[in-house]
Steps between C-alpha positions, in 0.01 A plus 500: 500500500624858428407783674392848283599864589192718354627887451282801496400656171520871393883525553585566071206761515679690802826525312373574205308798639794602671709534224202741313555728760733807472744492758578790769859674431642611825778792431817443727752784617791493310782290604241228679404179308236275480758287621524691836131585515409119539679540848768234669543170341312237699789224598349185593514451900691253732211284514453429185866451427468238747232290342633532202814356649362207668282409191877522276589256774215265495522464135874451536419226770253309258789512221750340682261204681343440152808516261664141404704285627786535253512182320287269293472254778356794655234561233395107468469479872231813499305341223451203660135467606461475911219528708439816681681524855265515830532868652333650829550590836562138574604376199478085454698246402434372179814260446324180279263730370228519727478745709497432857549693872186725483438742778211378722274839431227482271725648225726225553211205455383710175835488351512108572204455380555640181809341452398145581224536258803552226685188611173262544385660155852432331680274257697352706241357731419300234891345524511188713822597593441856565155419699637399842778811572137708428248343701775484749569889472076597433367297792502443848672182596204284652302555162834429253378141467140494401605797262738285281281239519241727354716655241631197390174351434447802329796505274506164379693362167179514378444900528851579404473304169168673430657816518816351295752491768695160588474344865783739615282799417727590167386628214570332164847658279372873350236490719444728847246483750402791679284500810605898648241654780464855528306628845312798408381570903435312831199577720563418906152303596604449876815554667665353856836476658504081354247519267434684168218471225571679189427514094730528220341627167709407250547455122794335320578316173500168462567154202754411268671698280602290177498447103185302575404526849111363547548727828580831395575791737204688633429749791279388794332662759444374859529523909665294724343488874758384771481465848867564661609402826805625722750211509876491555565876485327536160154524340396153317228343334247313694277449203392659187222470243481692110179614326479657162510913468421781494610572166480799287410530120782397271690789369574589136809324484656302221569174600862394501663207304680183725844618465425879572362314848727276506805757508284700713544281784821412472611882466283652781564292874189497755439736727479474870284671742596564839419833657 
């Protein structure tokens, strides 16, 4: 979205009928001129030699902690797609990826939240060998079980051959699968010092991206409603449940071909939300 500046009409009629007019001719005593009738040159004052000073600074500042490295290893490193880094007042660790040590506030359970809904929403959940170091991470440890129990069932050889991955969860040569969530907002049902209740509406993009995928990439739209609990100094999932929406009215937006996705993904990393 753009935001537009309206201006005022009628300023070309003001100069024009300023320039119709005859101008008044003021007669100076001889050896003054219009020079010294102005008065004093106006010098610009401390203060504002000072701001423009700090703002020389602050652009000088920005130069120097945004210019390069010096050296093509440099460059390649900076190009390399990453996932955003967690930032706050307490900011968490996010070592294998998920993000983990939130604050036990309500900020802090809306920040998990939001990011457990990207890792339970993810492709590599769908990894038998990625699939225990999350549920491990997402939930609390009584509840660890029964979860990969569930997911498992869930995930079967079955499934991931539908969606034309092998049993590891791979995805065929010139092929790439993309399951990416995006949060848009949480929403804080009911808050204790243990217990939290929250929703995360998110949308995200999602199937295989390929020469002849039956799967192609689309967008989806959905929230995820999680119950957290307090348990070894963190916030963790006790359980969670998805439901389809709300989702907006497709934009005007021409749809892209498998390898602009497919490039897409592997040139932009995730991001990761921790407030």
């Amino acid at each position: 979205m753009s935001i537009g500046d309206g201006y005022g009409e009628g300023r070309e009629h003001r100069d024009t009928a300023e320039a119709g007019r005859t101008g008044t001719r003021i007669r100076l005593p001889e050896g003054e001129s219009a020079a010294s009738a102005r008065g004093p040159a106006v010098r610009p004052g401390r203060s504002l030699l000072a701001v423009v000073g700090v703002v020389v600074l602050l652009i000088a500042a920005i130069a120097f902690a945004t210019r390069g490295g010096g050296g093509a290893e440099d460059d390649a490193e900076s190009r390399e797609a990453r996932p955003t880094a967690p930032t706050g007042v307490a900011p968490v660790e996010a070592g294998d990826g998920i993000p983990s040590g939130f604050p036990r506030t309500e900020q802090g359970a809306q920040s998990a939240a939001a990011n457990y809904a990207v890792a339970l929403v993810s492709a590599d959940i769908i990894r038998p060998g990625e699939r225990p170091r999350i549920i491990e991470t997402v939930f609390v440890p009584e509840q660890a079980d029964a979860m990969r129990q569930k997911l498992d069932d869930a995930y079967t050889t079955d499934f991931l051959e539908k969606v034309g991955l092998d049993a590891d969860g791979d995805a065929p040569e010139g092929y790439t699968y993309v399951s990416r969530t995006v949060p848009v907002g949480t929403r804080l049902v009911s808050f204790a010092p243990d217990t939290a209740e929250l929703a995360v509406w998110c949308t995200g993009v999602y199937g295989m991206a390929g020469p002849e995928s039956r799967t192609p990439v689309r967008t989806d739209w959905f929230t995820m409603h999680l119950t957290l609990r307090w348990a070894d100094g963190d916030w963790k999932v006790q359980s969670f449940a998805q439901e389809s929406g709300p989702a907006p009215v497709n934009g005007d937006v021409r749809a892209s071909g498998a390898e602009e996705i497919a490039e897409a993904v592997e040139g932009f990393g995730g991001f990761t939300y921790a407030r």
